[in-house]
N, C-alpha and C positions, 0 to 999 in steps of 0.2 A: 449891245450885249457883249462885243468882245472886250469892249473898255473895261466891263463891267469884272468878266471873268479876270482878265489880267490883274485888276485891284484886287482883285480877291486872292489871287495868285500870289502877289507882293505880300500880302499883307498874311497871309499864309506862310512863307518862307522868311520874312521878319517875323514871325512866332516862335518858331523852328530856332531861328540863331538866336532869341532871349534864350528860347529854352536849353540850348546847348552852351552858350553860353551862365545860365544859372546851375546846369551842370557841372560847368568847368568850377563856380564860384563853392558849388559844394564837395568839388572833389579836394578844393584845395583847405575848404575848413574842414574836412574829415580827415585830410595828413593831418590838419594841427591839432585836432583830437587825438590821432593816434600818437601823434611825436610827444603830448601831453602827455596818455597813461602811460607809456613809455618810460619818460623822465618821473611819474608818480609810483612805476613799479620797481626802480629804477633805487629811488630813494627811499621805498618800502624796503629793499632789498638791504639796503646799507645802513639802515637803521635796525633789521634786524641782526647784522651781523654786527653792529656795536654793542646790541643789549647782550648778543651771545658771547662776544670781548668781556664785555663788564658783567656776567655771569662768570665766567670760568676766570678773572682776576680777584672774584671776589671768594672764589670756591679758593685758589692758590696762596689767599691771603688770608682764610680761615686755615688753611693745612700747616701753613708756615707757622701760622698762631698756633696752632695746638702741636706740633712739632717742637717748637721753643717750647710748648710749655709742660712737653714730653721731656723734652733734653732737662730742663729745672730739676725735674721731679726727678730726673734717674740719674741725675750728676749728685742726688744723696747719697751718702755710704747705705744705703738699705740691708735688713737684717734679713738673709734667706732661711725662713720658717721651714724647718723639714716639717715636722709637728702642724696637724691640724690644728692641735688643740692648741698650741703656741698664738694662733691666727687671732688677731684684734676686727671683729665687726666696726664697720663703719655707724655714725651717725645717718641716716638716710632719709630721715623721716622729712625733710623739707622738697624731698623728690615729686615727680611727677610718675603718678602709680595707676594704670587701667589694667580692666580685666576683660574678659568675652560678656561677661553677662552684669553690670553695675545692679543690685539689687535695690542701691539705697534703703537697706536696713541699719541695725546696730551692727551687725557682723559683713559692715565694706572693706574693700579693697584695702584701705588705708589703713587699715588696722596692720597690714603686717608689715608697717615700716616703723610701728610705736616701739620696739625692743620690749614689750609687755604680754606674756603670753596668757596674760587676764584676757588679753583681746583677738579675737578672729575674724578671718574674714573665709564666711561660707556662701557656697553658690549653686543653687537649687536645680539649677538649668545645664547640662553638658552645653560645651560651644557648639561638636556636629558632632557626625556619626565618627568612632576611632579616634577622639578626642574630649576627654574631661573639661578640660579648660585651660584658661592662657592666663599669665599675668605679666605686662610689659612695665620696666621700671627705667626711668633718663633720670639719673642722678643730675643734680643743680649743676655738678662739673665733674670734670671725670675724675677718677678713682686709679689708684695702683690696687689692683686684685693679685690676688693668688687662689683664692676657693671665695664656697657660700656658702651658705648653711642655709637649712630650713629645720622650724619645730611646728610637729604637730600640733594640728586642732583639738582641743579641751572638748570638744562634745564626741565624737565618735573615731576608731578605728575605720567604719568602711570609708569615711570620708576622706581618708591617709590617702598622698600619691604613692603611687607603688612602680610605673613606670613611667619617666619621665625626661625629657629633654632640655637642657640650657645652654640659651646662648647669647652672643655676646658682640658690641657693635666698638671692634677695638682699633683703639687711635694710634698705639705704638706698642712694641713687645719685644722682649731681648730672643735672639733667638730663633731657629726655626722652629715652626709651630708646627704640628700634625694635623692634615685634613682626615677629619673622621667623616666616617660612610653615613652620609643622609638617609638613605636608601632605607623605608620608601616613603620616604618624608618628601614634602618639597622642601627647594634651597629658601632661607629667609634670605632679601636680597639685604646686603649690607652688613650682614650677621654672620659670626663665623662658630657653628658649633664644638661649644666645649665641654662640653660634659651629656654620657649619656647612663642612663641610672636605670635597671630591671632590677620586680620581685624585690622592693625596698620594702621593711617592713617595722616601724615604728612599734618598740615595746609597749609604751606608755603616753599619757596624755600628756601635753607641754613637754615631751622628748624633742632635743635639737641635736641636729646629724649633718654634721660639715663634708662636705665634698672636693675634693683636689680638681684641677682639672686633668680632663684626657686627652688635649692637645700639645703636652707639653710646657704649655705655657708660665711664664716667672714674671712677676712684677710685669704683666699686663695693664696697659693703661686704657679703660671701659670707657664709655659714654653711657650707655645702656646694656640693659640686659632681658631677655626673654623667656619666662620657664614656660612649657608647653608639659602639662601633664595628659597623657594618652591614655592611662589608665588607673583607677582608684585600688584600693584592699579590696572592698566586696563589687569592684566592676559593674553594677547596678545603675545606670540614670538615672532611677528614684531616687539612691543616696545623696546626691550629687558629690564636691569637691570641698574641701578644705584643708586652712592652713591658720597658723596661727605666726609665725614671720617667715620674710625671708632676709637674708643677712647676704652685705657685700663684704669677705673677708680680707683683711691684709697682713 
């Protein structure tokens, strides 16, 4: 009986040392796991800080691009327009042109980059509450601005903006600019408000009424531009909003 217990004993305490021993064998492949995602978070890390390198080289080497081609553009003798009316409308119509509400009717968005005031674009729907509607324009490339114009829409007065905001996502400018009071607008990020228009009121149908800006700004070079009109002539949501162009002047 005792022999019996003893083998049993042994063979008990040789179970014991595989199993601490196969403890040992997995404590040491669980470092090499850890020391793996280590070296995997390791080179996660550095991979991300390469794509964030070649984000911000590629961001520096679009700046420089449009900076030289800032500097091109304003190393012209350019002629300073006091005169609105002196100002030359751009070509725009090969732009990229969205509004708040696309109706895909005859009277789209795209109409007010034809320089045709046969055409309109009207919009049934207000964007939200204390807002008529929006219309955002990225010119094919940028532009030397000094104002804009807009002409009314051929079918109604109530559909006229009446007060209204523009602004502007600009690449170079001579000049200190004027920060005008957003308040209680929120800021557009990227966009520097140039112009703000109250109690506008269009005599006539196909009326065009150019605007200077009110930051100071000369031979501002654009990328885009954003009108936010806030309120119509008869202020109604049933009227909705229209217009018949808008114009980038130089």
């Amino acid at each position: 009986m005792n022999k019996k217990l003893v083998k049993e004993r042994e063979a008990i305490e040789a179970s014991k040392k595989k199993l601490e021993e196969a403890k040992a064998e997995l404590t040491v492949e669980q470092d090499k796991v850890k020391k793996l995602d280590d070296e995997i978070k390791e080179h996660q890390e550095k991979i991300k800080k390469l794509e964030e390198d070649v984000k911000k080289a590629n961001e520096n080497v679009n700046k420089k691009f449009a900076a030289a081609e800032a500097k091109k553009m304003l190393d012209l003798d350019l002629p300073g327009f006091d005169s609105l009316e002196d100002m030359i409308p751009y070509n725009i119509n090969n732009s990229n042109v969205t509004c708040h509400k696309e109706e895909h009717r005859r009277e789209n968005v795209h109409n007010l980059l034809r320089n045709d005031c046969n055409y309109q674009w009207l919009a049934r729907e207000v964007a939200e509450e204390g807002q008529a509607g929006w219309v955002h324009i990225k010119f094919r490339k940028p532009l030397i601005m000094n104002g804009f114009g807009l002409t009314s829409n051929n079918e109604s007065e109530k559909k006229d903006p009446k007060n209204f905001r523009m602004y502007a996502k600009i690449i170079h400018h001579e000049g200190e600019l004027k920060k005008l009071n957003e308040y209680p607008f929120k800021k557009i990020e990227d966009f520097d408000l140039i112009k703000i228009v109250k109690d506008e009121k269009f005599q006539k149908r196909g009326q065009n009424k150019r605007y200077a800006f009110d930051n100071g700004g000369k031979h501002m070079i654009v990328s885009e531009i954003k009108l936010f009109i806030d309120d119509t002539y008869s202020g109604k949501k049933e009227d909705g909003v229209g217009l018949s162009e808008i114009q980038a002047l130089f």
